[in-house]
MARPA-470659 format. One line per field, with one value per residue (C-alpha): residue in one letter; x negated, z negated, y. Coordinates in nm, 2 decimals. Layout:
N
residuo [a_...]
px [X_...]
pz [Z_...]
py [Y_...]
//
This chain:
85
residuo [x_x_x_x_x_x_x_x_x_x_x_x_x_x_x_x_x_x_x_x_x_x_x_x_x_x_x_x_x_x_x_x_x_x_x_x_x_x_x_x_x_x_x_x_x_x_x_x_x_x_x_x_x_x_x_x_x_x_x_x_x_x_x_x_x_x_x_x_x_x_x_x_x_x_x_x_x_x_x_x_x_x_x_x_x]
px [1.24_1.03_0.76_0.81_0.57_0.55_0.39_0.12_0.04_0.01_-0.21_-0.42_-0.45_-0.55_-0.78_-0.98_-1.08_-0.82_-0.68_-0.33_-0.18_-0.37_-0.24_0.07_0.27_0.01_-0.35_-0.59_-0.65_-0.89_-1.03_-1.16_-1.29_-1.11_-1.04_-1.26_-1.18_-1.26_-0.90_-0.74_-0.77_-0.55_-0.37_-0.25_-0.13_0.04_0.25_0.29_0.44_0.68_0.80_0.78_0.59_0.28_0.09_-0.04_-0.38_-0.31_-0.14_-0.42_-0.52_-0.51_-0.22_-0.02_-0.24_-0.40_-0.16_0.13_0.37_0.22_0.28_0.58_0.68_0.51_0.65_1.03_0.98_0.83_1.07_1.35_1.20_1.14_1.47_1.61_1.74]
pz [-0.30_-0.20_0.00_0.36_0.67_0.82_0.45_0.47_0.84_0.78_0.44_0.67_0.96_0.70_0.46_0.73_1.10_1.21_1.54_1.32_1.70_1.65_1.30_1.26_0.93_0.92_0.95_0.69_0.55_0.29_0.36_0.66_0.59_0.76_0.44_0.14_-0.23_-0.25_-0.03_-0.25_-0.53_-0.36_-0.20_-0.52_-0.57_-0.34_-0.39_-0.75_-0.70_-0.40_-0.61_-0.95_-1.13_-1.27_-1.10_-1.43_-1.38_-1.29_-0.98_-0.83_-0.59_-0.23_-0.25_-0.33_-0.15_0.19_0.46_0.53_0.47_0.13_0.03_0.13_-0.01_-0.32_-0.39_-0.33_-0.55_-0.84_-0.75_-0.80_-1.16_-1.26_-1.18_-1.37_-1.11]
py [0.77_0.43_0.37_0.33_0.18_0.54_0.64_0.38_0.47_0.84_0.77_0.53_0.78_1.06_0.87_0.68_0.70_0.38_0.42_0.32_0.23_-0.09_-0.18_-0.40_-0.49_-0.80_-0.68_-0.75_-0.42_-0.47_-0.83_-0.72_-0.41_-0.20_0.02_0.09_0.06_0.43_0.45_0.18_0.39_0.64_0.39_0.30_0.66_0.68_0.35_0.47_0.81_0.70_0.40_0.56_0.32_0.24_-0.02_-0.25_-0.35_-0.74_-0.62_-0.46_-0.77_-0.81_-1.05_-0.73_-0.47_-0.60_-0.51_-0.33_-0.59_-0.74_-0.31_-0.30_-0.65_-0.54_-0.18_-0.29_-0.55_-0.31_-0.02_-0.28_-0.34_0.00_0.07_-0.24_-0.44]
//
């Protein structure tokens, strides 16, 4: 299973009050303060358990984190790892 775009839209419609219609792939999620850290924390759930990996504490940064894209990027990239490719 990986993480896809309609995953991070749902989690964004559920854990804040974005009208997600106006979010694309390249909005600043977290930079501009359109999501909390209390939502990256389960954020980072959520990439973890569709990716089946642990994030490593490093990786927590909003080059990896703040938008869908950068996500997406970053959870195929780990998935790909964890899986030993």
């Amino acid at each position: 299973m990986s993480l896809t775009r309609e995953d991070i839209l749902a989690f964004l419609e559920e854990q804040t009050d974005l009208d997600v219609s106006e979010i694309d792939d390249d909005t600043l999620l977290f930079s501009s303060r359109m999501v909390d850290s209390f939502a990256m924390v389960e954020l980072i759930s959520l990439i973890e358990s569709k990716g089946n990996f642990r994030m490593r504490p490093t990786e927590v940064q909003l080059e990896n984190l703040d938008s869908i894209s950068r996500i997406l990027s970053f959870s195929e990239k780990r998935t790909a790892e964890a899986q030993g490719g």
